[in-house]
C-alpha positions, 0 to 999 in steps of 0.5 A: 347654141353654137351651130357646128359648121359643115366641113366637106372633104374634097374642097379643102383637101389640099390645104388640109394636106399641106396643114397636116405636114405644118402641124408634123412639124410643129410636132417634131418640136415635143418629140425632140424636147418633151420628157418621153411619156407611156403612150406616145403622150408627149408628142401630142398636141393640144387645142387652143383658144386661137389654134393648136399648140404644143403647150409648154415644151422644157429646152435648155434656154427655158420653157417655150410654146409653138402655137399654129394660130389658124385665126391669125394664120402663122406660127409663133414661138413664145419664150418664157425670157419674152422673146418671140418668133412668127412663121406665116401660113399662107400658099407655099411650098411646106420645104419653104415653111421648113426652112423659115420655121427652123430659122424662127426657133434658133432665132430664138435661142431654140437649136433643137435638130429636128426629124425631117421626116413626116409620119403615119402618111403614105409616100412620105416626102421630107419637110425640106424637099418638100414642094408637093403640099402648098395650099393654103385657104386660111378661111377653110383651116379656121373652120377645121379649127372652130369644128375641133373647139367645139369637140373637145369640150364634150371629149373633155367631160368624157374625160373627166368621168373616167376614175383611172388612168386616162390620156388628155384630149390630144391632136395627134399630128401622125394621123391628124386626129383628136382623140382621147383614150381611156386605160383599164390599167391591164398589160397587154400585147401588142399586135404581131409584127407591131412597129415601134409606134404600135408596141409603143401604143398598144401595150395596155387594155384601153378604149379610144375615141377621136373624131378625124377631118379625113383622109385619102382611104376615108374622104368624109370626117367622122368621130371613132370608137375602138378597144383593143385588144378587140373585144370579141363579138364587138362588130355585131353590136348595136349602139344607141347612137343614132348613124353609128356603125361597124366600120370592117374595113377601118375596124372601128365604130364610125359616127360621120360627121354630118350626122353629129352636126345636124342633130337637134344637140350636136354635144348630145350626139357625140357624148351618147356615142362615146358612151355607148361605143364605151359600154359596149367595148367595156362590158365585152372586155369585162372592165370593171364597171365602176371605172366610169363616175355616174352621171349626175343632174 
C-alpha cells in the first residue's frame, strides 16, 4: 500500500501560488483551441503520468499537448509533426514564465493569442506584470503532484459506476482542484445574479466532488462534496464518513485531508465519502436511484 504524503498549507503556500498561475497559463491554451463543451469542460486539465497536462489540443498546424512535468520541473510542448519545446519551472517571476512560455509555443508553429489575465483568484494580477508569485520548490510541487495521482484512481472508479451523464476527472486551473461532477440530466437555473462562469456551470441538476490543495480563506487540503441546486435540508445530514462535516461557510461537505491520509485505507476513506456525500445529496434531490451501478465483489 502507497502511503499518501502529508501536505501542509503554509510551508508551501508560495510555490503552490506561483504553481496556480503557471497551470492558469498553461490553461488558457485549451481555452483558446479547444472545441467549447457544456460545463466548462474543455478548458480543463488532466493528470498525468509525469505531471499535468492538457491532453491533445486541436491547432491549425496539427494536434499538440502542454504538459506542466513536475518530476522534471518544466513545461513541454509536443507536436504531433515531432517538434517540441521546453519552459523551466524554477524560482522567477511567473511575468518571466509568460514571456518564455509564449515564445516556446510560436516557436513551435503555435500562435494562439492567449488571455493574460488569471481567474477565480482575488486581486488578479496579468501574467505579464506579474512579478508577485515567484517561488518555486520543485520538491514540494512533486508532492502535490504524487497526492493528486493517487486521488484520481479512487475519482476515476466513482466515475465509472455512475450510467448517465458524467464529466472526467478534470484539474480545474480557476480554482486548482480535482474534481469529478455527476449529471442527473435535469435543466435547471443558475443562481441569481450568476456570472458567465457560473450560468455556464450550473445550468443542470449535478453532484460534485473534488479534493483542493487549499486556499488563502480555506489554509488545509480537503476533499469536497456538493449539489446544486442545494438540496434541501442536506447541512443537517449525517455521512458515514469518518471526519466529514457540513462546512456553512463554504456550503459543502468537507472530509480534511489529514483525516484520508491517516486512515487504515486512505482509498477507502475517500470512496465511503464520496458515495455518502452521493446518497445523501441524491436521495434528497429525488435522482433516480438506478443512476448508480451497484458494487460488485
Amino acid at each position: 500500500m502507497t502511503a499518501w504524503p502529508p501536505l501542509p498549507y503554509a510551508p508551501w503556500v508560495d510555490t503552490l501560488d506561483t504553481l496556480h498561475m503557471v497551470l492558469q497559463i498553461v490553461g488558457k491554451v485549451r481555452v483558446v483551441l479547444s472545441p467549447k463543451e457544456p460545463e466548462w469542460a474543455h478548458v480543463a486539465l488532466y493528470v498525468s503520468a509525469r505531471g499535468i497536462t492538457t491532453g491533445p489540443v486541436p491547432s491549425p498546424v496539427g494536434l499538440f499537448e502542454v504538459e506542466a512535468d513536475l518530476l522534471a520541473h518544466e513545461v513541454v510542448i509536443r507536436t504531433s509533426t515531432g517538434d517540441a519545446a521546453r519552459v523551466e519551472l524554477r524560482t522567477r517571476p511567473v511575468a518571466e514564465f509568460w514571456r518564455e512560455f509564449v515564445d516556446a509555443l510560436h516557436s513551435v508553429g503555435i500562435d494562439a493569442e492567449l488571455p493574460s489575465n488569471p481567474q477565480e483568484v482575488p486581486d488578479p494580477i496579468p501574467f505579464p506584470e506579474d512579478t508577485t508569485h515567484h517561488t518555486y520548490d520543485g520538491e514540494a510541487a512533486t508532492r502535490f503532484w504524487r497526492v493528486l495521482t493517487l486521488i484520481e484512481p479512487v475519482f476515476e472508479a466513482y466515475r465509472a459506476a455512475f450510467q448517465a451523464k458524467v464529466s472526467r476527472v478534470q484539474f480545474f486551473w480557476g480554482s486548482a482542484d480535482l474534481a469529478v461532477t455527476r449529471f442527473s440530466g435535469e435543466p435547471c437555473t443558475p443562481p441569481p445574479g450568476a456570472g458567465l462562469l457560473d450560468r455556464k456551470t450550473y445550468d443542470y441538476e449535478q453532484m460534485s466532488v473534488g479534493w483542493w490543495p487549499g486556499n488563502a480563506s480555506f489554509p488545509q487540503p480537503a476533499f469536497y462534496a456538493y449539489a446544486y441546486p442545494k438540496p434541501e435540508g442536506i447541512e443537517s445530514a449525517e455521512l458515514a464518513s469518518p471526519g466529514a462535516t457540513w462546512n456553512t461557510d463554504l456550503g459543502e461537505f468537507i472530509l480534511p485531508y489529514d483525516d484520508v491520509r491517516t486512515a487504515p485505507s486512505p482509498e477507502a476513506a475517500v470512496r465511503a465519502f464520496l458515495d455518502a456525500a452521493y446518497d445523501a445529496c441524491a436521495s434528497r434531490a429525488g435522482w433516480d436511484p438506478n443512476l448508480v451501478t451497484p458494487a460488485t465483489d
